[in-house]
Structures are given as C-alpha cells and as structure tokens.
C-alpha positions in Angstrom: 162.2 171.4 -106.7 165.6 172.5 -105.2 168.8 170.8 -104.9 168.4 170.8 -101.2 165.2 169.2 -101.1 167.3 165.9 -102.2 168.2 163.3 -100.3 171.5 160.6 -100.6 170.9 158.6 -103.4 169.0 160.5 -105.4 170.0 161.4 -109.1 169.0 165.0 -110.5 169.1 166.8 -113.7 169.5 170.4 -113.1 167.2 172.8 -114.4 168.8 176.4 -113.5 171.0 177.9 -111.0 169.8 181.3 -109.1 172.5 182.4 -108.2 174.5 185.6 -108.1 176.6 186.0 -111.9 180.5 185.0 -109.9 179.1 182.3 -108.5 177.1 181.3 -111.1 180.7 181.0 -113.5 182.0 179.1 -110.3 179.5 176.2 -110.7 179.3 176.1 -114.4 183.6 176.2 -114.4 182.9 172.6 -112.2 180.3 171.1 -114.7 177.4 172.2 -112.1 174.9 173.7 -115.2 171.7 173.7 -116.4 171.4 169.9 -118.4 173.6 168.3 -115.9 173.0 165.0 -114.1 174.3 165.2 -110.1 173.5 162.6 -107.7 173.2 163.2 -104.1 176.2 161.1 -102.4 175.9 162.7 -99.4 172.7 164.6 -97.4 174.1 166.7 -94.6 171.2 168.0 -93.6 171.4 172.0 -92.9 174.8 172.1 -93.9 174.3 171.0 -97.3 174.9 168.0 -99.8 178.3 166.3 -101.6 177.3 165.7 -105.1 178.7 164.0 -107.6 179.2 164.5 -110.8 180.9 162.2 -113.2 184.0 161.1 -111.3 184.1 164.2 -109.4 182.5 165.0 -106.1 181.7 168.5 -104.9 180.4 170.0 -101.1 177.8 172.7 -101.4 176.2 174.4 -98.6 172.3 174.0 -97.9 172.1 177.8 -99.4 173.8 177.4 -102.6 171.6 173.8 -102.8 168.5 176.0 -102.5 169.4 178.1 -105.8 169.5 175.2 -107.5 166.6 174.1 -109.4 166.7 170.4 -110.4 164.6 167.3 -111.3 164.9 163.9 -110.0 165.1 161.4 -113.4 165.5 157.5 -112.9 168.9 155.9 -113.8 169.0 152.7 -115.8 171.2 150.3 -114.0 173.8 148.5 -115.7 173.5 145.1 -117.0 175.2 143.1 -114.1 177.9 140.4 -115.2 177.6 136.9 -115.1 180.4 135.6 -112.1 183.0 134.5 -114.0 185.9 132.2 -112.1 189.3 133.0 -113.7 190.7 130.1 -115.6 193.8 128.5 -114.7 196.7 129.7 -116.7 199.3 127.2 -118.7 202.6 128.2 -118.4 
C-alpha cells in the first residue's frame, strides 16, 4: 500500500521510499524514512496529503505520496484523565 492510498486519520509506518536518491535525502533529512510512524492529518485528494510526524507537519504531493510504501498500524490511545476540579487555593 502507498502513502496516497491513505486517508485523514489514518496512522502509517513507512516501509520504503521510491524515490529518486536527492529526494530521497530530502525526506529522510525531515524524519520521513523507512521505520517511521506518519499519520495522515490532512487528505487532499489529487494534490496530496499533510502528514504529521511527531510535532511536525509536512505537505507532500499525491506523486511523492505514491513512492511511498507504508502500512497502516493501530495506535493505542492514551489513558484518559479523571476530571479533576482545581482546589481552592489558601492564601
């Protein structure tokens, strides 16, 4: 499966890039490499995806997204908190 085949939402490990060497050092220079986990923030159709990864987020055109091989993987959600109501504060 291929990065572009991905919709919003959707969390991927990538798998390989096939893509020409410069480019290639491009993506792996912004953390876009083999072992990586994206997810899809944004689907823009034909003209490509936003991804992010980590805190950053990155545009990609529906080419490059095609030369990307990925896999989807589930991501555990975090524990939610328990409401807490803030105390009132001596002073």
């Amino acid at each position: 499966m291929d990065l572009s085949c991905c919709g919003a939402g959707v969390c991927a490990r990538i798998l390989g890039l096939d893509v020409e060497p410069g480019m290639c050092l491009r993506l792996r220079e912004l953390g876009i490499r083999p072992g990586a986990l994206v997810e899809v923030m944004h689907d823009a159709g034909r003209q490509g995806r936003v991804l992010a990864l980590g805190a950053e987020r990155f545009a990609l055109d529906a080419q490059t997204c095609a030369l990307i091989a990925v896999e989807p993987v589930e991501v555990a959600a975090a524990p939610a908190e328990p409401d807490r109501l803030a105390e009132p504060v001596a002073v």
